[in-house]
C-alpha positions in Angstrom: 82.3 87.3 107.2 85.3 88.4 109.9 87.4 86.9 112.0 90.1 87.9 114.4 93.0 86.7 116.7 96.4 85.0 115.6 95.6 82.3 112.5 92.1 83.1 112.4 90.2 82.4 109.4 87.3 83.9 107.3 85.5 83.3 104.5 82.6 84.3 102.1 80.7 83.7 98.7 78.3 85.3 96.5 78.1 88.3 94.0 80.2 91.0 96.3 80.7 89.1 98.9 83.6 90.6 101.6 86.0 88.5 103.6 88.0 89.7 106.6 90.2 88.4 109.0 92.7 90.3 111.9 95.7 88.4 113.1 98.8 87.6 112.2 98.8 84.8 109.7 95.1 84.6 109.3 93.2 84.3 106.4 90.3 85.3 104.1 88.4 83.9 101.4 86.0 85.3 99.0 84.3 82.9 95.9 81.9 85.6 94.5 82.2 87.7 91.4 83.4 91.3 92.6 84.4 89.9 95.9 86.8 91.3 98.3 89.4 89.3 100.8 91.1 91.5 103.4 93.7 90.4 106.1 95.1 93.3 108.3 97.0 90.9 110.4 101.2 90.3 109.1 101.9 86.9 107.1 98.5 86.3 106.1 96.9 84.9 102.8 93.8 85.3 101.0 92.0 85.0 97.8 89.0 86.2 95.9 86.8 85.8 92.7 86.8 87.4 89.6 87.2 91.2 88.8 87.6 91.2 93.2 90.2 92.9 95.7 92.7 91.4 97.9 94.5 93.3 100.5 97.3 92.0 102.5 99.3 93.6 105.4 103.1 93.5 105.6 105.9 94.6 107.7 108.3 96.7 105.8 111.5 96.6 107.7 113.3 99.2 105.9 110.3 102.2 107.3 110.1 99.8 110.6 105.9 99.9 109.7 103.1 97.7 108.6 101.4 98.5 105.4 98.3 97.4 103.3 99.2 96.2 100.0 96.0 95.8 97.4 95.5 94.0 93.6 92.6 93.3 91.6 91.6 89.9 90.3 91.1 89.3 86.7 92.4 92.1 83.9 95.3 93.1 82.2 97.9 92.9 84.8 96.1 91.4 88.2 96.4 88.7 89.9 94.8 85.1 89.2 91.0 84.9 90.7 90.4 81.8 93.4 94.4 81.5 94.0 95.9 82.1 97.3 98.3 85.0 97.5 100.5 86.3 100.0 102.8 88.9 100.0 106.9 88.8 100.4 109.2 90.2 102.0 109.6 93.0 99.6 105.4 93.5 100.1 104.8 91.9 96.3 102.1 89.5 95.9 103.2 85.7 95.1 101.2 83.0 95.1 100.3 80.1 98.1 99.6 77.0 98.4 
């Protein structure tokens, strides 16, 4: 599934299932097992399954750029599967509501 423009949403399920969504603060959603949730747009969320991917983009104001930041789901060290994340102002993943 994809979606774009400003607070657009997308969202997908099943075993490898992709999400992806272009905006600024849009969203993506991904329920599958080795699922991936991708938002290129800055301030967005997303979430994904176990042992998936979510990338988020950020604005870095100290190299005046956007990056990608990216973290597994499930495993030593990644982030929580079917829980919103977004990143902060420092480009670290924290959770949403």
């Amino acid at each position: 599934a994809a979606s774009s423009g400003d607070s657009a949403a997308a969202a997908s399920s099943g075993y490898r299932a992709a999400a992806a969504s272009r905006g600024d603060r849009s969203s993506a959603a991904s329920s599958g097992a080795s699922s991936a949730a991708v938002v290129t747009g800055i301030d967005g969320r997303a979430r994904a399954g176990e042992h998936g991917c979510i990338a988020l983009a950020w604005w870095n104001t100290r190299a005046q750029r956007s990056e990608m930041r990216c973290a597994r789901t499930s495993g030593k060290g990644g982030l929580k599967p079917h829980t919103w994340y977004r990143l902060n102002g420092r480009g670290e993943f924290v959770e949403d509501e």
